[in-house]
N, C-alpha and C positions, 0 to 999 in steps of 0.2 A: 436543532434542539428545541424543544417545546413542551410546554406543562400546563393543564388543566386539571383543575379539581377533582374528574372521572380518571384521572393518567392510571392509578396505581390499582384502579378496576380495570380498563381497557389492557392492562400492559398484557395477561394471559394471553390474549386472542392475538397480539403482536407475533412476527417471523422472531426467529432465534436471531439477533444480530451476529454478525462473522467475526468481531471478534473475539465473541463469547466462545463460538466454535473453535477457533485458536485456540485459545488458550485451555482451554476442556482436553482438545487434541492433548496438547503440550503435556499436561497431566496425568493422561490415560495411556499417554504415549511412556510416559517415563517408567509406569506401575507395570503396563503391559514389557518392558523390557526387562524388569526387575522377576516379573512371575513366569517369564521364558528361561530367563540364565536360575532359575529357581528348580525350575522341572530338567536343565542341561539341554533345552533345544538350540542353545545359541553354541555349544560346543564345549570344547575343554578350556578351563580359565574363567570360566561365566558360571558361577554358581550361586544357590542363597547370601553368598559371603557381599557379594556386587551391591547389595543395598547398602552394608554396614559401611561400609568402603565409599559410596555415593556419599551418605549424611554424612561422615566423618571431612569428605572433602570439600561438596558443597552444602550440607547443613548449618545451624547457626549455632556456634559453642556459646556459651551463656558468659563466660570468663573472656570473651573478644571485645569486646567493647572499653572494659578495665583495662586489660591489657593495650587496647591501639590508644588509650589515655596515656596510659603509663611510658609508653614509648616510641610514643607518636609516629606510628607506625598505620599509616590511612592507606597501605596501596591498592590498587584495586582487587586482588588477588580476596583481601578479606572484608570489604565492602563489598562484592558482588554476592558475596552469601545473605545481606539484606536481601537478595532477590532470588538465589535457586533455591534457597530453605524451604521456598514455597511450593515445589516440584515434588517433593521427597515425602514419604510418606511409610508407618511404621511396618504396615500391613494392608495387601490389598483391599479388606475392607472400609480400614480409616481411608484407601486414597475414595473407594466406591460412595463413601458417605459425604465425602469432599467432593467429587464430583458433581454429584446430585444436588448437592446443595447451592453450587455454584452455579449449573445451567440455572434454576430457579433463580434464584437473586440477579445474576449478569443477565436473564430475561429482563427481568422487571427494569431492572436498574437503565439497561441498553436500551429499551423501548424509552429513555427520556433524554438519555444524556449521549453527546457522541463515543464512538469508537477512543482519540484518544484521551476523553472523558472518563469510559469506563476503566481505562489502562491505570490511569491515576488511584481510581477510587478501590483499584485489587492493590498494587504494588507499595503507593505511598502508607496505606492503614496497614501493609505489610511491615514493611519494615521502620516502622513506627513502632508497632506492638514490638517485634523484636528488638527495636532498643530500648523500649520502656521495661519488658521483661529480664533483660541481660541488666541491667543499672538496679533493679528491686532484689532481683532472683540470680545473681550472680556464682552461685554455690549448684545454680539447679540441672547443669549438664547439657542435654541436646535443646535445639527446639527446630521443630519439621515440622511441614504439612502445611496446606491452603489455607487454613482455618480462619489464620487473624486476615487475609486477605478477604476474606470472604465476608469477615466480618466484618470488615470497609464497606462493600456491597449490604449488610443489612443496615448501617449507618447512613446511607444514602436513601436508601429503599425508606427508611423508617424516618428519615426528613422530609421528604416527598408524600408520604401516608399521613405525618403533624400536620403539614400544610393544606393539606386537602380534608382533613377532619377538621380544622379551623375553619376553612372557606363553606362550610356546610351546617358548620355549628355545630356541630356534633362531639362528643368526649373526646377531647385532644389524646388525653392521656392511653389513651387503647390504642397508639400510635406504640409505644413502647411494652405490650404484652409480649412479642417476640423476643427481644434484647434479653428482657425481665426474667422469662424463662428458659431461655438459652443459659445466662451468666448462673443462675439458679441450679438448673442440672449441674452446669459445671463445678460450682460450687462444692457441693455433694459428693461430686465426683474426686474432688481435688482434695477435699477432708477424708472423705473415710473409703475412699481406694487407690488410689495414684499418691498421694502427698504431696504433688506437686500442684504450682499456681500458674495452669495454663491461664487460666480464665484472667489474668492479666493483661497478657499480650492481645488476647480476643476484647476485652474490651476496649483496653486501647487502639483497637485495630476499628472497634466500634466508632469510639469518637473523631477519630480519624477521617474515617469516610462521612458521619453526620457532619463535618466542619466545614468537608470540602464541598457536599451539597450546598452548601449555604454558600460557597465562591464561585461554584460554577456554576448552580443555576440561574438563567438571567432573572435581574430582579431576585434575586435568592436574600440579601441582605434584606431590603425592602418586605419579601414575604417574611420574612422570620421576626422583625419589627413589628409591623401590622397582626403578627400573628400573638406576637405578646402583648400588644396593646389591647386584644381583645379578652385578656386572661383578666 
């Protein structure tokens, strides 16, 4: 694992690291099952119903969290849906837009940090966002999809881009245009079409992965120090 000031320019021209490709797979694997028993290639009993049925069992209910409080009820059964919520997705398009976005960032991200580095920086901002969402938005129903995971990965991407606009002198602050207009559409999105506050668990899932660059980079502490003493 290693970081130079050029990291977040050279990372493009980097191989895809393999775990990125896992877990891409893992994803595309689950959409492409869902859009087979969708058309009936998978047979009788596998139909469009197969997703509602997927999120309902391993999606994340929003009222889970309240509830494993309430009756202290942690068994693994509904802790593991901190982690398959991340699988699921509402419509092959959101899983295609998830995808994409993922090889992109788990590129960048995996050109710095090791394999189970990068597992950290999807999963932990994962199911962070999903508990910060369920404890705020408790009334709000499902939550699926890679997104807050993802947005672990532009929290990390977008620490390592601060650090390298510091070490150059250059506008720190153009580190966070991404995040800015990410949470932004979201925003929009969440007022005047959806009603609902994804863009919570995404950022949460943002600050997540920016926290954990700062502990897993070596010297990450140190660069983030020096990086504010130059502000």
């Amino acid at each position: 694992m290693s970081f130079n000031p050029e990291t977040p320019k050279a990372a493009a021209l980097n191989p895809m690291p393999p775990v990125v490709m896992a877990l891409f797979l893992m994803i595309a694997g689950v959409e492409a099952l869902f859009a087979l028993a969708s058309i009936g290639v998978l047979g009788e009993g596998f139909d469009a119903s197969w997703r509602f049925l997927a999120i309902e069992r391993y999606g994340m209910n929003t009222k889970l969290v309240s509830w494993m409080r309430e009756t202290q009820d942690y068994g693994a059964e509904h802790l593991v849906r901190f982690v398959t919520f991340s699988f699921l997705h509402a419509s092959f398009m959101q899983a295609a837009i998830a995808c994409a976005l993922f090889l992109a960032m788990g590129k960048m991200v995996g050109s710095v940090f090791s394999a189970p580095a990068l597992l950290l920086f999807f999963f932990v901002p994962a199911a962070l966002g999903a508990l910060v969402y369920c404890l705020i938005s408790p009334e709000a129903g499902w939550l699926f999809g890679a997104f807050p995971g993802i947005y672990g990965l532009i929290g990390a991407y977008t620490f390592l881009l601060w650090v390298s606009l510091k070490a150059q002198q250059a506008p720190a602050g153009k580190a966070f245009n991404m995040i800015a207009m990410l949470i932004g559409i979201q925003l929009v999105f969440g007022i005047f079409l959806s009603g609902r506050l994804l863009w919570i668990a995404d950022l949460a899932g943002f600050i997540g992965g920016f926290t954990l660059s700062v502990l897993l980079l070596p010297g990450g502490l140190a660069r983030l120090a020096q990086a504010l003493r130059r502000d």
